[in-house]
Each structure stands twice: as structure tokens, then as C-alpha cells.
N, C-alpha and C positions, 0 to 999 in steps of 0.2 A: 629433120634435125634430130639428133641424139638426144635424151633427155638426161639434161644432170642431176648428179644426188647431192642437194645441198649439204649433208650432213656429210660429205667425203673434200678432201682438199681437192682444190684447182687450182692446176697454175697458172699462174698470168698472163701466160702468151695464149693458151685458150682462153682467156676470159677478155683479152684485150687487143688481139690479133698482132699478128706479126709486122715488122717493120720499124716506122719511126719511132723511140721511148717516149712514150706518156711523160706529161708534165706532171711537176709532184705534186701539184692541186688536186689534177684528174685522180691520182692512183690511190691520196686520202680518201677520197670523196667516195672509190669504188671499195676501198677495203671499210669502208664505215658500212657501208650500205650493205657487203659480202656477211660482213659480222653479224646486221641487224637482220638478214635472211636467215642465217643460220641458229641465232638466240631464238624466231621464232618458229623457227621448224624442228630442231632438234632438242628441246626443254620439254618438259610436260606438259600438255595442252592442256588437263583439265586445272594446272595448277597454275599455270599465266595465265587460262579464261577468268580465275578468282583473283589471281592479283590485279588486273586490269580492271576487273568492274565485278565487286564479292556479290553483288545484288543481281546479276544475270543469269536467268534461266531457259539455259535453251528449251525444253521443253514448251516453255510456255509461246515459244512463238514457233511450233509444231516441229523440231527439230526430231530426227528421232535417236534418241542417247540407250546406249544399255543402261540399263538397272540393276541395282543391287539386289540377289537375291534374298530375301528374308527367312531366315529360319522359319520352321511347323511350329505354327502359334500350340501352344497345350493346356488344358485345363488343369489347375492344381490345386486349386480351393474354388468348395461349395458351399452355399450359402439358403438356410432356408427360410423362405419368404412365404407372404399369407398370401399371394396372390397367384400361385402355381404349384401344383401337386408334388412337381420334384425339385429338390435343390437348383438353382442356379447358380453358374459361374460368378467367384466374387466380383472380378469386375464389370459385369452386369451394373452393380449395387454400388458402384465407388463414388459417384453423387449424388446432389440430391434429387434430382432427378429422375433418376435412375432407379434409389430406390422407394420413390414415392410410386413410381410407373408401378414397379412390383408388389407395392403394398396393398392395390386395388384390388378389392374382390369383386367378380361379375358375376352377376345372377344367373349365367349361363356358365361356371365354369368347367376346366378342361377333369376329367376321370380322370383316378390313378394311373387305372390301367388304360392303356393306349392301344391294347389288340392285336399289339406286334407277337407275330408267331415266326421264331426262326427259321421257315420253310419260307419262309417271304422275300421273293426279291425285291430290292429296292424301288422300282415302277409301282409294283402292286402295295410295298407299302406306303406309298406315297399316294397314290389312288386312295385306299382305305382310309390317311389321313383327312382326305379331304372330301370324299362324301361322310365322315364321322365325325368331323370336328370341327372342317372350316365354313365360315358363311358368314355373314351380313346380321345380325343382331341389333336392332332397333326396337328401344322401347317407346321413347316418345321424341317425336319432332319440334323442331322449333323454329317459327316461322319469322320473317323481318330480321335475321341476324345479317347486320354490318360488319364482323369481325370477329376471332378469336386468338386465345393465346396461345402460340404452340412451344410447350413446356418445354421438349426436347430435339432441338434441332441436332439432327445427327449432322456429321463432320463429311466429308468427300472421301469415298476410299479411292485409293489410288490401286494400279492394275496388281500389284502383288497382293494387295490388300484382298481383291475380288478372287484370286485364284488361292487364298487357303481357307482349309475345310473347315475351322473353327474362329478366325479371327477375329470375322464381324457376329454380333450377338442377332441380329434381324435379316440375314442378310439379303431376302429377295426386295425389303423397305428400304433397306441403307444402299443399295446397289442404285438405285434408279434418280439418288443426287449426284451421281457423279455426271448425269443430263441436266441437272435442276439447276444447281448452283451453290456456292460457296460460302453466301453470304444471306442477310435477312432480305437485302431487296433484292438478291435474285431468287431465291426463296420465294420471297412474296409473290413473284408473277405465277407460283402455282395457281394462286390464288383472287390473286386481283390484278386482269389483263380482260376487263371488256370487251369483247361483249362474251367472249364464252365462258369465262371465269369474274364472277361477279361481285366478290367480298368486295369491301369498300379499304379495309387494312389489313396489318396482319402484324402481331405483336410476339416478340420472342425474348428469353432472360438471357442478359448476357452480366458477366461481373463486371459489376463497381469496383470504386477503389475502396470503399469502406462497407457497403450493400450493396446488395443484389438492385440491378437496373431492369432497363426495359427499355427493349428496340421500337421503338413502333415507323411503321414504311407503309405508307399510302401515295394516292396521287402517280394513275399510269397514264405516260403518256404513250399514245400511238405510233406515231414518227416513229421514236426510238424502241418501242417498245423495252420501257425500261419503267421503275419508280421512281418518281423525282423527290418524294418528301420520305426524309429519315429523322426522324426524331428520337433523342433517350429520357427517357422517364424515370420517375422513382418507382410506380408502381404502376401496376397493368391496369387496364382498364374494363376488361372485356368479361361479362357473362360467364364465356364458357372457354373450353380448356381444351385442344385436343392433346394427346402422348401417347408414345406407342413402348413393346416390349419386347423384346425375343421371349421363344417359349421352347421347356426342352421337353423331347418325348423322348421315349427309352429307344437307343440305339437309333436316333437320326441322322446325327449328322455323321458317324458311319457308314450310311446309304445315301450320304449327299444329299440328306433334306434337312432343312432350315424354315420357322416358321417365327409368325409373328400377332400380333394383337394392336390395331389401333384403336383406341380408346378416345370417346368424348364423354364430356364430364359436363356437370353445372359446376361453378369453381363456388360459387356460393355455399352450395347444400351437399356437396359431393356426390351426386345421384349420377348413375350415370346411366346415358341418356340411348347409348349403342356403342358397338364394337363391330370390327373387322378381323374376323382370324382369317390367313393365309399360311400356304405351305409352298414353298418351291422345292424343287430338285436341280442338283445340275451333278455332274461328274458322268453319268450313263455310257457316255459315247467318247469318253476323252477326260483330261484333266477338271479339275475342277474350274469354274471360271461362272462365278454367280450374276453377274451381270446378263449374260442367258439362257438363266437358268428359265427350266418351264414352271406355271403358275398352277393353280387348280383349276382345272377344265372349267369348272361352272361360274368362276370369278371371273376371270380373263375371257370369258364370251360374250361379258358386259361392257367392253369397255375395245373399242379399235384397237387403240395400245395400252392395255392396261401396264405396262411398266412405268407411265408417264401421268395415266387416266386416272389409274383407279383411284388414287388418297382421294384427290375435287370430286368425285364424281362419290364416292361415300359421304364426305364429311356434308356436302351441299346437301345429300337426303338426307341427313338431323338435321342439319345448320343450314335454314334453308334463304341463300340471302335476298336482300331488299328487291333484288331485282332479277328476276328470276335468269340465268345464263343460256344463252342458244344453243339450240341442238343443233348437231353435226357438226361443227367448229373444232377444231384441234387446239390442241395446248400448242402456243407458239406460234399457231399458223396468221399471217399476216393477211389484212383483210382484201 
């Protein structure tokens, strides 16, 4: 059979075959239904998908839609902060968060000078970044921690988001929630999902309507592998602090590197207790696209998948919790 184009006229005797005339019931009935074909095939789909139901997201039930392309994020105000040698991006600094992260100074901090020599390809200096600068920084541990507060939950970049060169301020840290999750409880299972991840909570600031609150998500259950208890607070409860920062070195993310700093804290005394610098790359071999992007050889041999690994497997060496977590167990894996 021929295939018709709804969006062209037909005539009747094709649509209703030849011989005896249709009763005027039937010929209503078939021009309602001709019409209601044609309104939804020939109108704009994505603009009758939002009159029909404006809260529908194909995506989200794996549909796969074009995207809007995003203009090249650019930097145009810098900002200087006590916690890093060169200006950063203002909006690095746009809350409080943000620029509290930046206001820390570490007993380890980064040199002016970064070593970059313009005979340098971007590998090499990405190598040199990270036997000179990146590493694991522990000054003192602490043992029996049930929990901490993580000050700055980054957001989920989406796939345009991961493929420009400037947009995200951390990008090989902020890349790897787009596996984690969205929210504090799913957040939390980085963290407390027994037996290989063994915090007991996990506490995050979210706004009030009049002050600052506090997420607090504990209680995994197995079955689901999910957390059942969400609670909000007026204020945290916890010890210690983890937060992290982007960090800029002169002419990186021109060579497609991106680096970052996670920081744990006593929230008491301000001391802080270790740090994680990291550097990734990505752009080498194709566009940019930091989700995988490569890590510093000597960080990422620590960890199966350190895109997923590394944060639990740092912050549990200072934060050492109540019950110590299994080894060889994957994040996620079901028992």
C-alpha cells in the first residue's frame, strides 16, 4: 500500500472507497478524525508536546532530542582572592560558598609561578601540572566521624555544559555528578551506601525562606538502594566540613586543563585537616568534552574508577568513619 501524506488533501473516494454514498454519520465521524490527524501531524510538535502537558520531558525518559547549542562561555571579570595566587573568575565568587571556598589558605599552597614554558605542549604541561602540584595533602586524621557538611554541592552539568572550555569552574569534580545525582539523597549514597561506603549522614545548605537551612539524609536502605530519611534543619550539625574550588594556572584551560582543590576543614577551628589537588585534560584528540577527560596518572591509579572513587576514598582517609568501609566494593555495586 501507498503511504499517504497527512499534511496533503484527500479525496473522499480514496479515503472511503468507491460505490455506495456514506451515511452522513459515517462522513462526520471520518472528517473529525481526518482533521484531528492532520492538527496533530502537521502543527509543531515541540509546541503541542508543551500544550499538552508543559511539565514533560522527553529526555528524561531517554528520548533522544536535539539541543540547543550554547554560545563559548568567556571570562570577563577577575577577582582576587587570599586563597590562590591568580585572580579568579567572578563568578567563581558569586556566593557564599564560593567565596568562602576561595578564602581558605592551605599550608601547602599553589606558586605563582606554574612552570609553564611556551614550548610546551598541552600533555607535557599537564604532566608537569601534576607531578608539581597535584597530590593528596593530609595533615591530621580523624577517627569515629559519623558525618560531615558538604558546603558546596555542585549542580549536574548537562552535555553542553561538559563540552565547553571555560564554563564549569572545577571541571574534572563537577563532571562526575552528572553520575552521582541531583539531589542531597542521591548525593548522599556517595557516601552512605554500606558496606563499602560507610558515613552514617550527609549534611548539605540549602536556602531558607528567611535563613540558610540544612539538608540532613541518612538511613540506606538495600533493596532500593536509596536513603529513606531527609530531614531540614536550622543548622548543621557536624564536626567537619568538606568544599571544594576550581584553581587557575596561567594558560590552562587554553591547553584543555582544568584543575581543582577539595578541602576538609574542622568547621569549629578552621584548621584544615587535608586537601586533594587534581588536574585533568581533555580536548587532545577531538573537542572538548570533560566528562572524559584524563586525571593525573598518580591520582587515578588509586582508585578503579577514580571519576566516581576518588572524593569517598580521600575524604574517608581524614574522615575516618565509625565503621570502617570494604575493600573492593564499588560505588553502586549491588551486593
Amino acid at each position: 500500500m501507498n503511504p499517504v501524506c497527512l499534511c496533503q488533501p484527500t479525496s473522499k473516494a480514496s479515503m472511503l472507497g468507491r460505490g455506495r454514498a456514506p451515511s452522513i454519520p459515517l462522513i462526520v465521524g471520518v472528517s473529525v478524525s481526518l482533521l484531528t490527524t492532520l492538527f496533530a501531524g502537521c502543527v509543531d510538535a515541540k509546541k503541542r508536546r508543551m500544550e499538552l502537558n508543559p511539565g514533560f520531558d522527553p529526555i528524561y525518559y531517554g528520548a533522544v532530542v536535539a539541543r540547543e547549542e550554547l554560545p563559548p562561555h568567556k571570562w570577563t571579570k577577575f577577582v582576587a582572592v587570599a586563597g590562590q595566587p591568580e585572580p579568579v573568575p567572578a563568578e567563581w565568587v558569586s556566593t557564599p560558598e564560593g567565596r568562602y571556598a576561595h578564602s581558605i589558605v592551605l599550608p601547602d599552597p599553589l606558586p605563582k609561578d606554574s612552570g609553564y614554558k611556551w614550548t610546551m605542549s598541552a600533555t607535557e604541561y599537564f604532566l608537569h601540572l601534576c607531578e608539581k602540584e597535584a597530590g593528596e595533602f593530609i595533615y591530621r586524621s580523624e577517627p569515629g566521624v559519623a558525618g560531615f557538611l558538604f558546603d558546596r554541592p555542585p549542580s549536574v552539568p548537562d552535555d553542553p555544559v561538559l563540552a565547553d572550555r571555560y564554563r564549569l569552574e572545577a571541571p574534572i569534580f563537577e563532571a562526575q555528578y552528572q553520575n552521582i545525582g541531583y539531589n542531597a539523597s542521591e548525593r548522599g549514597l556517595e557516601y552512605v551506601s554500606p558496606p563499602s561506603r560507610t558515613f552514617e549522614y550527609l549534611e548539605e545548605p540549602i536556602k531558607g525562606e528567611k535563613e540558610p537551612e540544612v539538608v540532613f539524609v541518612s538511613g540506606y536502605e538495600e533493596r532500593t538502594h536509596r536513603l529513606t530519611n531527609r530531614e531540614v534543619r536550622n543548622a548543621p550539625v557536624s564536626k567537619y566540613m568538606v568544599t571544594w574550588r576550581g584553581i587557575r594556572r596561567k594558560h590552562d584551560r587554553e591547553h584543555g586543563i582544568g584543575g581543582f582543590e577539595l578541602i576538609i576543614l574542622d568547621r569549629e577551628t578552621g584548621e584544615v585537616l587535608g586537601f586533594l589537588r587534581d588536574f585533568g585534560i581533555s580536548g587532545r584528540r577531538g573537542p572538548i568534552y570533560w566528562l572524559n577527560a584524563a586525571q593525573c596518572p598518580q591520582l587515578a591509579a588509586k582508585s578503579p574508577r577514580p571519576e566516581v572513587e576518588q572524593t569517598f576514598r580521600f575524604v574517608s582517609s581524614v574522615l575516618r568513619p565509625v565503621k570502617a568501609p570494604v575493600k573492593g566494593r564499588r560505588f553502586g555495586e549491588r551486593p
